[in-house]
C-alpha positions as CSV (number, residue, x, y, z in Angstrom):
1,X,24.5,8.6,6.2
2,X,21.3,6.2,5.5
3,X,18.2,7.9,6.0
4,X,15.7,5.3,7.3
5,X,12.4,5.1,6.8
6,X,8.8,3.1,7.6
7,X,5.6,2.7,5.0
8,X,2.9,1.0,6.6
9,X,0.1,0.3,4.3
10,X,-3.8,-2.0,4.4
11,X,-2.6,-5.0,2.8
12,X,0.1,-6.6,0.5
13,X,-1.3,-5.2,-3.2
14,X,-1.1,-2.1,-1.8
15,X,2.6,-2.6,-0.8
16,X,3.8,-3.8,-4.0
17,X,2.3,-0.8,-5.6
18,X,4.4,1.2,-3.0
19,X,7.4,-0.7,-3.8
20,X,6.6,-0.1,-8.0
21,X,6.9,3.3,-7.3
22,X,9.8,3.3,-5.2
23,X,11.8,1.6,-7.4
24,X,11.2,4.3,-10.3
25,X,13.5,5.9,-8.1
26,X,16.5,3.5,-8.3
27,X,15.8,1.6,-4.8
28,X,15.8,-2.6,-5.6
29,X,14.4,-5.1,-3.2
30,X,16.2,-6.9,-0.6
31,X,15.7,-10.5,-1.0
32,X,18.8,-11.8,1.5
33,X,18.8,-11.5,5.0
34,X,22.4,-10.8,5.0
35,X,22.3,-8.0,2.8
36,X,19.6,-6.1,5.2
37,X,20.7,-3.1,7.2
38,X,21.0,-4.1,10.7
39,X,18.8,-1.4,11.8
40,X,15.7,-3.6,10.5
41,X,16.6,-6.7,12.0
42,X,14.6,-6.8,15.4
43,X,11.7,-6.6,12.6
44,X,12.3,-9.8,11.5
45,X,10.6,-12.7,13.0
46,X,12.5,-14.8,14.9
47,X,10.1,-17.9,15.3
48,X,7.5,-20.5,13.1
49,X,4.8,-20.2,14.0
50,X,3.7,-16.5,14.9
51,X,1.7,-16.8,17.7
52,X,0.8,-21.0,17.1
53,X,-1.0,-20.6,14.1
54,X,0.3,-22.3,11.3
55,X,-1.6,-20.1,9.2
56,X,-0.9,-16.9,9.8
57,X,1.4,-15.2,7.8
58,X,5.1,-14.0,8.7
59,X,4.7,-10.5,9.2
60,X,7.8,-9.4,7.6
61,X,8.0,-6.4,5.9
62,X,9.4,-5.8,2.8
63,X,12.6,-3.9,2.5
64,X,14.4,-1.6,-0.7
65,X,17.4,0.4,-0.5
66,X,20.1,2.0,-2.5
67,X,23.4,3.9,-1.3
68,X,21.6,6.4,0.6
69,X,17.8,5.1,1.1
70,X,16.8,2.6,3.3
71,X,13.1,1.7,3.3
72,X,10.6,-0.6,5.2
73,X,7.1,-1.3,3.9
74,X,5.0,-3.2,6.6
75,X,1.5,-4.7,5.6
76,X,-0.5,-4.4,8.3
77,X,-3.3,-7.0,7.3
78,X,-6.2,-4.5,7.9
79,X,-7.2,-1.0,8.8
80,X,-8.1,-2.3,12.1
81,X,-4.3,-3.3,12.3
82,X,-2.5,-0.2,11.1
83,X,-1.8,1.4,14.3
84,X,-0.8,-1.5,16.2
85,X,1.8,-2.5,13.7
86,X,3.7,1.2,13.9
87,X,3.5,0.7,18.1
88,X,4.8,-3.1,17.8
89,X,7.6,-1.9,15.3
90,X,8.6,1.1,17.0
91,X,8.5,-1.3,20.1
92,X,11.4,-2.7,18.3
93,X,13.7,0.0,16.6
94,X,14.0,3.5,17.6
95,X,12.1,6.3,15.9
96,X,14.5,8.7,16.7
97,X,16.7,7.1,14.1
98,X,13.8,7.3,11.4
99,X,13.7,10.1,8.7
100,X,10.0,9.6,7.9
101,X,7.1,7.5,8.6
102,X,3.8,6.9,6.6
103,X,0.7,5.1,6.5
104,X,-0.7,4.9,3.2
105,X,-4.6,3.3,3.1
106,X,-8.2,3.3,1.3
107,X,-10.8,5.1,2.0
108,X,-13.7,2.3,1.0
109,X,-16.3,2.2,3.4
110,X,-18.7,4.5,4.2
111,X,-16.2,7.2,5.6
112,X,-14.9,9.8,3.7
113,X,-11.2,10.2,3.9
114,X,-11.2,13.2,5.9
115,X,-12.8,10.9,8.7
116,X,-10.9,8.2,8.0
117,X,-7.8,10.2,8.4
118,X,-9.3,11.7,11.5
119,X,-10.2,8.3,13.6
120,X,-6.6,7.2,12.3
121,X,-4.6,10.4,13.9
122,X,-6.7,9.8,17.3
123,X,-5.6,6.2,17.3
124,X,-1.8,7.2,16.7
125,X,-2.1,10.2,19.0
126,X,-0.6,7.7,21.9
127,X,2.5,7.2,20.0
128,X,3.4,10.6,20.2
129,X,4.6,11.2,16.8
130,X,4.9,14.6,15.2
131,X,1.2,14.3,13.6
132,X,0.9,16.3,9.9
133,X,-2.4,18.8,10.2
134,X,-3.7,18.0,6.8
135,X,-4.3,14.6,4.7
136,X,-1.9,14.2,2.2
137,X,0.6,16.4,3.9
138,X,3.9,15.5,5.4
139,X,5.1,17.2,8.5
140,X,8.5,17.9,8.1
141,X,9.8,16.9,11.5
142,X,12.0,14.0,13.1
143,X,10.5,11.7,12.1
144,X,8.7,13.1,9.1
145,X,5.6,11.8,9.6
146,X,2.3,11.5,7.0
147,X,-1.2,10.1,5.8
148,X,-1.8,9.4,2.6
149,X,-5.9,7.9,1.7
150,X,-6.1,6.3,-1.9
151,X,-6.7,7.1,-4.7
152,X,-6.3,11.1,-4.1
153,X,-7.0,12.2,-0.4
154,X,-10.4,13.8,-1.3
155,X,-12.8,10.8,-2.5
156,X,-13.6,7.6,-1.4
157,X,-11.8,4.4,-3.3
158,X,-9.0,2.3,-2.9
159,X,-5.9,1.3,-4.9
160,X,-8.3,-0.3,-7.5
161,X,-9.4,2.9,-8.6
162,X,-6.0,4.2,-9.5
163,X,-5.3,0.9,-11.7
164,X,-8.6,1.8,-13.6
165,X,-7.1,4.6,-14.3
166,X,-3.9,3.3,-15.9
167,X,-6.1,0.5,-17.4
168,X,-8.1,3.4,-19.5
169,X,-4.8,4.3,-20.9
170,X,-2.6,1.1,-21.4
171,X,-5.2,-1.3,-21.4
172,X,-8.8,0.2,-22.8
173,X,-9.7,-2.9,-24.7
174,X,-9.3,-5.3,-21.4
175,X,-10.9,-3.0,-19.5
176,X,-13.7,-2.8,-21.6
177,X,-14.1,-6.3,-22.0
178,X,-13.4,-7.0,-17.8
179,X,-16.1,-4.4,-17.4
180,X,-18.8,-5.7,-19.4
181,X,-17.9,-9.0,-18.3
182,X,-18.3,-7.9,-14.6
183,X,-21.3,-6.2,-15.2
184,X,-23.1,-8.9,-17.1
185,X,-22.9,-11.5,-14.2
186,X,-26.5,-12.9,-13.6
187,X,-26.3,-12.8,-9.6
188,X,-29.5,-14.4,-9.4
189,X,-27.4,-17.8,-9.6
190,X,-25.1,-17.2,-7.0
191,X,-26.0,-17.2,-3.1
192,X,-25.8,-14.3,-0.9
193,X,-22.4,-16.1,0.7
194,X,-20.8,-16.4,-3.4
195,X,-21.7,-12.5,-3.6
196,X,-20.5,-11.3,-0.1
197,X,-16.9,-9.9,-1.7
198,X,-18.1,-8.6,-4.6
199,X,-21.2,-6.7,-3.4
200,X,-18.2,-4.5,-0.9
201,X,-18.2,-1.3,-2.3
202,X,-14.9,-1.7,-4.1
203,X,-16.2,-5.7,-5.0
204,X,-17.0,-4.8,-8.7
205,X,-13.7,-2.4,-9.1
206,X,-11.5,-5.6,-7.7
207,X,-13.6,-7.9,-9.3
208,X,-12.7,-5.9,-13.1
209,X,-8.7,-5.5,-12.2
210,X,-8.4,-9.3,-11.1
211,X,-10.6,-10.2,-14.6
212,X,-7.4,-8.0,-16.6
213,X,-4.9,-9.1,-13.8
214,X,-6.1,-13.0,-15.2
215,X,-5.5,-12.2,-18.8
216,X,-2.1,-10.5,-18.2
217,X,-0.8,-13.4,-16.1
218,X,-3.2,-16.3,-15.9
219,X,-2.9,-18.3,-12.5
220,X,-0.5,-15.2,-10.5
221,X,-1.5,-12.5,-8.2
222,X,-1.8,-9.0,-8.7
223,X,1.7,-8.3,-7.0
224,X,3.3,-10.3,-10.4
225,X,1.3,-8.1,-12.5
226,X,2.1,-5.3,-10.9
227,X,5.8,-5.9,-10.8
228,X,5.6,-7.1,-14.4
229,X,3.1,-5.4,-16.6
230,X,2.4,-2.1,-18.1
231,X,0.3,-0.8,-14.8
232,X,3.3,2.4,-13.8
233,X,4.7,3.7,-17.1
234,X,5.6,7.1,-18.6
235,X,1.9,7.3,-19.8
236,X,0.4,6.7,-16.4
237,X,2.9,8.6,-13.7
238,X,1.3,11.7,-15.2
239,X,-2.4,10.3,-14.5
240,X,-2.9,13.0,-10.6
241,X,-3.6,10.4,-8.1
242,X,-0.1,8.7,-9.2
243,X,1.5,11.9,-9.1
244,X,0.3,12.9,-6.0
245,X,1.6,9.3,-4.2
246,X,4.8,9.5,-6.0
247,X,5.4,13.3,-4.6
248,X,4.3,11.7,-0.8
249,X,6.6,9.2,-0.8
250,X,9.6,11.2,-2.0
251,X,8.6,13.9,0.8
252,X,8.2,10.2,3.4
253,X,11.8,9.5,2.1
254,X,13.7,12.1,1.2
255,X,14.3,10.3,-2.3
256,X,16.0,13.7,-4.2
């Protein structure tokens, strides 16, 4: 029997990450809607455009599966959209038929994960879904259900901060070079609308990955590099905030 399951996540790097780590577990990508597992259809979109705007983007999720593993990863476009995209999708399909169901998000601003995780179960309460008592933990119920806050459930930081970490070990001579190049930007010829992204608190952290991410593959997104370059390796999956993901998401699935 396929066990189902549902990965919503902040925004599409941190999906492809997700789906990096999955894979390392022998699930592949589904690229044909014929080959999808029925249950996921009512998740795909129907109708161009969604909701008249010719801009917004399809929100599809992206789907993996092997013989036994079925997987939906959902990007939600936002914090502020994470809970709404569970409710609209379990509008759709029935969680009673899903063996676990995850958020997985940064904890960049000025609230510390354990408040982060906090205002996130007392939006979720309404869906009445068997709620883990701890960040980082999953409740082993039906649904399984869990939280996990980049880069390790205990400090502040986002996905960025686990690449720097793999950088130091598979790429110390870009990241020493994207750092000081990063660091050495005279700001005093920029306006305050050229800073406003870098000048987040994770603006400098992004701004050194995407400086790596344009040697690596000149002109492509992070999602290439990420599928392509040496950012998940032997080297790195021992590196704890990795570790700790990779054990959540085999807990979320029931990957064996």
């Amino acid at each position: 029997m396929v066990k189902y399951s549902y990965i919503v996540a902040e925004g599409p790097q941190d999906i492809e990450f997700l789906i990096c780590l999955l894979k390392l577990s022998g699930l592949r990508r589904v690229t044909k809607l014929s080959a999808l597992d029925s249950f996921w259809e009512p998740l795909v979109p129907k109708t161009f455009p969604i909701d008249d705007d010719l801009m917004k983007r399809v929100p599809v999720p992206t789907f993996l599966k092997n013989d036994q593993l079925s997987i939906a990863l959902h990007s939600a476009i936002g914090i502020t959209r994470l809970a709404n995209t569970v409710e609209e999708s379990l509008a759709l399909i029935p969680s009673s038929e899903i063996f676990g169901i995850a958020f997985v998000l940064d904890a960049d601003s000025s609230e510390t994960p354990l408040e982060r995780f906090t205002a996130l179960i007392n939006k979720i309460r309404p869906l009445r879904l068997p709620l883990p008592s701890k960040l980082g933990e999953v409740a082993n119920s039906s649904p399984r259900f869990g939280i996990f806050i980049m880069p390790n459930n205990r400090i502040p930081g986002t996905l960025e901060d686990i690449l720097l970490e793999c950088a130091n070990l598979n790429y110390p001579d870009l990241l020493q070079l994207a750092s000081n190049y990063v660091s050495s930007i005279n700001t005093d010829q920029l306006t305050e609308k050229d800073l406003h992204e870098l000048n987040k608190l994770a603006g400098k952290n992004k701004a050194v990955i995407s400086s790596i991410t344009s040697i690596l593959k000149p002109g492509r997104t992070l999602q290439v590099s990420l599928q392509d370059n040496r950012w998940l390796n032997e080297q790195t999956l021992n590196l704890e905030s990795i570790n700790l993901m990779k054990k959540f998401l085999e807990q979320i699935t029931g990957v064996a």
